[in-house]
ChimeraX commands (.cxc) that place a marker at each C-alpha (Angstrom):
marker #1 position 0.00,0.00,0.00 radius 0.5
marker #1 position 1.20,3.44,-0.38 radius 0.5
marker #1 position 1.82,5.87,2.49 radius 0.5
marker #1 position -1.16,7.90,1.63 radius 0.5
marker #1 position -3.44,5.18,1.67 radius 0.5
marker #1 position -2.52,4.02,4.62 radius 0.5
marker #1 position -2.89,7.59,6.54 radius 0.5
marker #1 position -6.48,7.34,5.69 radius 0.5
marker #1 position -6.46,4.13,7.68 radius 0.5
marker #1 position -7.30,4.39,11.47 radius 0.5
marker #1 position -4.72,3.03,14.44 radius 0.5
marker #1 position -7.12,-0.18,14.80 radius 0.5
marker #1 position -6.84,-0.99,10.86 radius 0.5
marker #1 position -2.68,-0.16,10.68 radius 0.5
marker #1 position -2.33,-2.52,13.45 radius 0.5
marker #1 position -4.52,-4.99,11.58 radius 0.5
marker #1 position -2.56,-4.42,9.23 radius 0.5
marker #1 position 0.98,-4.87,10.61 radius 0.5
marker #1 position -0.20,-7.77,12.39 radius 0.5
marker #1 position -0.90,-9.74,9.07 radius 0.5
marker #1 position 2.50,-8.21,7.82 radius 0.5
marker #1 position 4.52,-9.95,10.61 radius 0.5
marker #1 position 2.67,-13.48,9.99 radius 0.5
marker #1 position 3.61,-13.00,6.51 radius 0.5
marker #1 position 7.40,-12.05,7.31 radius 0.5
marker #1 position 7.25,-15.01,9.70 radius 0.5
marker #1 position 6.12,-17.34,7.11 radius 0.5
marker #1 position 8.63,-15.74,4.24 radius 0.5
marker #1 position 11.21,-16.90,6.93 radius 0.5
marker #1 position 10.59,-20.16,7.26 radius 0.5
marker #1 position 10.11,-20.60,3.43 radius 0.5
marker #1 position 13.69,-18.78,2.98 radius 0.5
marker #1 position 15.24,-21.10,5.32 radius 0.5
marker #1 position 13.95,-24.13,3.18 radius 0.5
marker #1 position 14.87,-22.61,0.19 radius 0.5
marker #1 position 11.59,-22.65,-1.30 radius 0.5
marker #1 position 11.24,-19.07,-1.37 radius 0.5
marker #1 position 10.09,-17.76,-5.12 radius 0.5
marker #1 position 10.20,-14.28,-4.27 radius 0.5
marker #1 position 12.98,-12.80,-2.29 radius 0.5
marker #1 position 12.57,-9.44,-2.60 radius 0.5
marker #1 position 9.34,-10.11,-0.62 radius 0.5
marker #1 position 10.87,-9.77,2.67 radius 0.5
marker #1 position 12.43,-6.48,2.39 radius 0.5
marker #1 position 9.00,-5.03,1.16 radius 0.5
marker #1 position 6.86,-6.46,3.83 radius 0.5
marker #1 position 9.48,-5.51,6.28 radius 0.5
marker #1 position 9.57,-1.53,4.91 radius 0.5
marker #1 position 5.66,-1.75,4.80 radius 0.5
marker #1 position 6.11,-2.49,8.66 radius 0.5
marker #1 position 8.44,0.34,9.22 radius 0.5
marker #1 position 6.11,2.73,7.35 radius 0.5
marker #1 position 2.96,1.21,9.04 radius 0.5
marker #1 position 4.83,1.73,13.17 radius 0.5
marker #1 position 5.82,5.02,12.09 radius 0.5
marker #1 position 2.50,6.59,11.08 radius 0.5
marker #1 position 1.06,5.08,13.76 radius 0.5
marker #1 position 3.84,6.91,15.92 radius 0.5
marker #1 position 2.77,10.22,14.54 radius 0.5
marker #1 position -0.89,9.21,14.82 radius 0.5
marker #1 position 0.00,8.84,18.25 radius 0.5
marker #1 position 2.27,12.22,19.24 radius 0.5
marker #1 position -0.74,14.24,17.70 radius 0.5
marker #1 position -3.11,13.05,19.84 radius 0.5
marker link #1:1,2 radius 0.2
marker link #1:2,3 radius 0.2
marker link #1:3,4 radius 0.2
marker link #1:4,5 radius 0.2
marker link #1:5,6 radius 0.2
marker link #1:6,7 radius 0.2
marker link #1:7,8 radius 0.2
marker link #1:8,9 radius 0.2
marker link #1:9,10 radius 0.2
marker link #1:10,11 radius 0.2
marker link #1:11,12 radius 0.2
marker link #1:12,13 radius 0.2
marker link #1:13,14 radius 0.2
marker link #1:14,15 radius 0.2
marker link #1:15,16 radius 0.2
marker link #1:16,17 radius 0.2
marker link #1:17,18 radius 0.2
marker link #1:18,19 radius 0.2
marker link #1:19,20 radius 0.2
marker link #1:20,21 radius 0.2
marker link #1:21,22 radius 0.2
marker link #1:22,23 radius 0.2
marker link #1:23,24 radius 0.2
marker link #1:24,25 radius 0.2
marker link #1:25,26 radius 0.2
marker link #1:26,27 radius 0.2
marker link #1:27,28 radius 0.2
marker link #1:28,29 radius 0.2
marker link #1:29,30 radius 0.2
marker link #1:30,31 radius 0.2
marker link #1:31,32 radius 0.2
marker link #1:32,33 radius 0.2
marker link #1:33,34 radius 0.2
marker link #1:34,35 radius 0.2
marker link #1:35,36 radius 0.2
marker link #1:36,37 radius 0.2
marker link #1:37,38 radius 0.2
marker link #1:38,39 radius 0.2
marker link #1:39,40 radius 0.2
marker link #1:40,41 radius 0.2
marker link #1:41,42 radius 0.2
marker link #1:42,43 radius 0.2
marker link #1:43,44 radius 0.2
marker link #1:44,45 radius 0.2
marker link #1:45,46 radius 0.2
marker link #1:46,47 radius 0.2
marker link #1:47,48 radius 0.2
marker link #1:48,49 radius 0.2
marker link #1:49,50 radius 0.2
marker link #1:50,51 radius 0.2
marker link #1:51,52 radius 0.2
marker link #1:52,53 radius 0.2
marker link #1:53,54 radius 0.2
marker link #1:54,55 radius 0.2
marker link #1:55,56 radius 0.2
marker link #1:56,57 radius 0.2
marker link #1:57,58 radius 0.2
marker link #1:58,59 radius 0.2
marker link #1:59,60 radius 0.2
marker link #1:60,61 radius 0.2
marker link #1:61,62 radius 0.2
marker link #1:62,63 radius 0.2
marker link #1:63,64 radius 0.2
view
């Protein structure tokens, strides 16, 4: 998702969101360590989307 898609998003739905992100990380591990990984590019992306997820929610958060 892009950044300004996911400002329109409330806390609830980014953490949602990040909390599928980390299963998927955690699964893109596992298939790494067998080797059976197709994509693997796919874990630096879902681990940026979880940077840019924690830090709007970290802004979200100061404003308030």
């Amino acid at each position: 998702m892009k950044t300004e898609e996911l400002r329109e998003l409330s806390v609830t739905e980014l953490q949602a969101k990040m909390e599928e992100l980390r299963i998927e990380l955690f699964n893109l591990r596992f298939q790494k360590a067998k080797n059976l990984l197709d994509r693997p590019d796919r874990i630096r992306i879902v681990r940026r989307e979880i940077a840019r997820i924690s830090t709007i929610i970290k802004e979200i958060e100061q404003k308030a």
